[in-house]
N, C-alpha and C positions, 0 to 999 in steps of 0.2 A: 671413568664414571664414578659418580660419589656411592660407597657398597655401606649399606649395616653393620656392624656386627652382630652377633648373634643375641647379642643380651638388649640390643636396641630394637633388634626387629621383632626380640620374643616381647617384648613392652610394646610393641606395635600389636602384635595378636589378641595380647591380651586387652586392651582399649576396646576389641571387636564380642567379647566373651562376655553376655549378658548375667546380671547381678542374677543367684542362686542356680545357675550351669553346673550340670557333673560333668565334666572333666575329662577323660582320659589325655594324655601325655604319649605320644610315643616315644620311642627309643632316640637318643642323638638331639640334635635342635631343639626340639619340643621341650623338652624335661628343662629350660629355662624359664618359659612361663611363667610356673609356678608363684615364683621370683617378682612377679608385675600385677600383682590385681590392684586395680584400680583403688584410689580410698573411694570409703563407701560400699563398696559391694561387696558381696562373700561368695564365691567359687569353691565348688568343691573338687578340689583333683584326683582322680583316678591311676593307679599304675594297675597294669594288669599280673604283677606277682604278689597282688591280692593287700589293695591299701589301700581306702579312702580315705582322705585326707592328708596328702602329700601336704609339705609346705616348702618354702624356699631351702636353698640349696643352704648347707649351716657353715659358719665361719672357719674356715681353716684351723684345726687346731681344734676346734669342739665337735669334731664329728664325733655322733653315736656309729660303733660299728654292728649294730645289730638292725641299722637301720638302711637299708639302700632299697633302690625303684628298679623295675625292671631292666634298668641301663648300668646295672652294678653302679651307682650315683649313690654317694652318700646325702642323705636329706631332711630333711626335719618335718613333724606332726605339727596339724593344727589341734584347736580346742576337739574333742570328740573323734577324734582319728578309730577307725576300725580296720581292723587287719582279721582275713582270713583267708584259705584256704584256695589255690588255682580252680576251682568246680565254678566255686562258688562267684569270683570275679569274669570267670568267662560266661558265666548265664550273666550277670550282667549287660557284657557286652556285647552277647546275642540278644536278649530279651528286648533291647530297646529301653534300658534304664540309663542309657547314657546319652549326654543330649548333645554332645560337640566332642570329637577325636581331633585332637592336633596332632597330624604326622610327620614326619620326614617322607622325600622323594628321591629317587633317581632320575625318574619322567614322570609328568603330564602331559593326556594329550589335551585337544582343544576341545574334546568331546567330554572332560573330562576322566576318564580312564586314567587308572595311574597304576606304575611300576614301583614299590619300592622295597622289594623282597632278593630280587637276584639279578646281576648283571652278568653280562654273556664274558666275562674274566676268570680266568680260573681260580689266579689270587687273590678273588675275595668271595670265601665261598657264601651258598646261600642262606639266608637265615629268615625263616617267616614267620617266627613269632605269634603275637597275634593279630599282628594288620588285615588278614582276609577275616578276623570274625568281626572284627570292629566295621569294615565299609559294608558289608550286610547289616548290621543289628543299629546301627549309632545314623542319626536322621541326616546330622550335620558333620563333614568330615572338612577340614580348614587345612590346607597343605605349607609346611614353613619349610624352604629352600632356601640350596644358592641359586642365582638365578642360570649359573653355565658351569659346566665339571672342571674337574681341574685342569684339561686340555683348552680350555677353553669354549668346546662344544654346547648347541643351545643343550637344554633339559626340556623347555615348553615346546612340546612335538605336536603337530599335524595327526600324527600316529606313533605309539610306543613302538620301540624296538626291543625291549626288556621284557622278560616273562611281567604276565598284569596278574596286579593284587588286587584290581576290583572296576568294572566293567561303569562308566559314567558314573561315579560315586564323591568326586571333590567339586565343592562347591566353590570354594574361593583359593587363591594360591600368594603365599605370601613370599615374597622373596627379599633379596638383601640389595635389587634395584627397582622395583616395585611392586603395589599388590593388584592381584586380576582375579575378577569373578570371572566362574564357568557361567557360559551363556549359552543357549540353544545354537546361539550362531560363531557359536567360538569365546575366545578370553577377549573378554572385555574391560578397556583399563579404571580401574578407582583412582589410583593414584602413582605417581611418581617420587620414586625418594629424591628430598629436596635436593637442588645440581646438577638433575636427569634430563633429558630431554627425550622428547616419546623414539626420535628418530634413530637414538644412541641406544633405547633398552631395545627395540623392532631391529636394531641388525645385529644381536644376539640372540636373538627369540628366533625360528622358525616358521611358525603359525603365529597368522595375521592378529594384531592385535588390534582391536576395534575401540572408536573412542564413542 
C-alpha cells in the first residue's frame, strides 16, 4: 500500500488546522506540523515545556541550543514567541485555552478512546507527560499515526488493549494510509491516501470502517 511519510502526513494535518488555532504539538509525529501552515493563515503552536510560539524545525547547522520543544527537538520562534514557566503552560492546557492537540498513538478505539502513554513491554517504559491534561482541558484532540506497529499489528482497535490516556476524546485520526473521523458509530473514512484501496486499509484495521 502506498504509506506517508511523516513530513507529508504532518502537511495533511495541518491543511485541517483552522487560521488563528492554538496549537499544542505532542511529543514524536506531531512536532512536524509546525513545519506546514498553510500560506495565508497564522497558527499559533504550543509545546507544553512552556512555549508559544513554536516554529518550523530550523536548518541543520543553525540550530539554537537553548531552544527545544518538549520532544528535546531543536526548533525555531515565530514573531512574538512567549516562553514561560511548566504551571503556567499546564493551566493552559487544563483551562481550555487550547483549541486543537495533535497527538501521537499506540491505539485508538472506534469509540474513540486512546492509548498513548504506556504499552504492556517492558523495553519501553511508561512516560505520560502531559497527554491526560491536554484530552480533558483541549475541545479538539486530532490523532497522527502509523496506521499498524511495527509487527505489523492493526492500532485502530474495537477496544484498547494499552493502559487509556483518555476515555472517548479523539476526534479525527490521521494516519500514513488514511484519515478517519471518530463517529458515534465508529471510524468513519474522509479519505484514502492516493493508491489505497478501502479494502487493503480494512484488512489492517480491526474495527469496521464505515463509508
Amino acid at each position: 500500500m502506498k504509506s506517508l511519510n511523516d513530513s507529508q502526513l504532518a502537511a495533511r494535518v495541518a491543511q485541517d488546522i483552522p487560521d488563528g488555532s492554538y496549537v499544542n504539538l505532542g511529543i514524536g509525529k506531531p512536532t512536524h506540523v509546525s513545519g506546514h501552515v498553510p500560506e495565508g493563515r497564522e497558527v499559533i503552536y504550543h509545546s507544553e515545556n512552556g512555549i508559544l510560539g513554536v516554529g518550523p524545525t530550523p536548518e541543520k547547522g543553525t540550530e539554537d541550543l537553548e531552544l527545544i520543544d518538549a520532544s528535546k527537538r531543536y526548533i525555531t520562534t515565530a514573531q512574538g514567541t512567549a516562553f514561560f514557566e511548566h504551571s503556567d503552560s499546564f493551566a493552559m492546557m487544563r483551562g481550555g485555552h487550547i483549541d486543537i492537540a495533535v497527538l501521537g498513538a499506540y491505539q485508538v478505539a472506534e469509540n474513540g478512546d486512546l492509548a498513548n502513554w504506556a504499552t504492556l513491554d517492558e523495553k519501553f517504559p511508561p512516560a505520560v507527560g502531559g497527554a491526560m491534561d491536554l484530552v480533558v482541558g483541549v475541545p479538539t484532540v486530532l490523532v497522527m499515526m502509523k496506521h499498524v506497529d511495527r509487527d505489523g499489528s492493526p492500532k485502530l482497535l474495537k477496544e484498547c488493549t494499552y493502559p487509556l490516556t483518555g476515555l472517548g476524546v479523539v476526534s479525527r485520526v490521521y494516519t500514513d494510509l488514511a484519515v478517519l473521523d471518530v463517529t458515534p458509530d465508529g471510524f468513519r473514512l474522509v479519505e484514502l491516501t492516493e493508491g489505497n484501496s478501502l479494502e487493503e486499509v480494512q484488512s489492517v484495521t480491526e474495527a469496521k470502517i464505515l463509508t
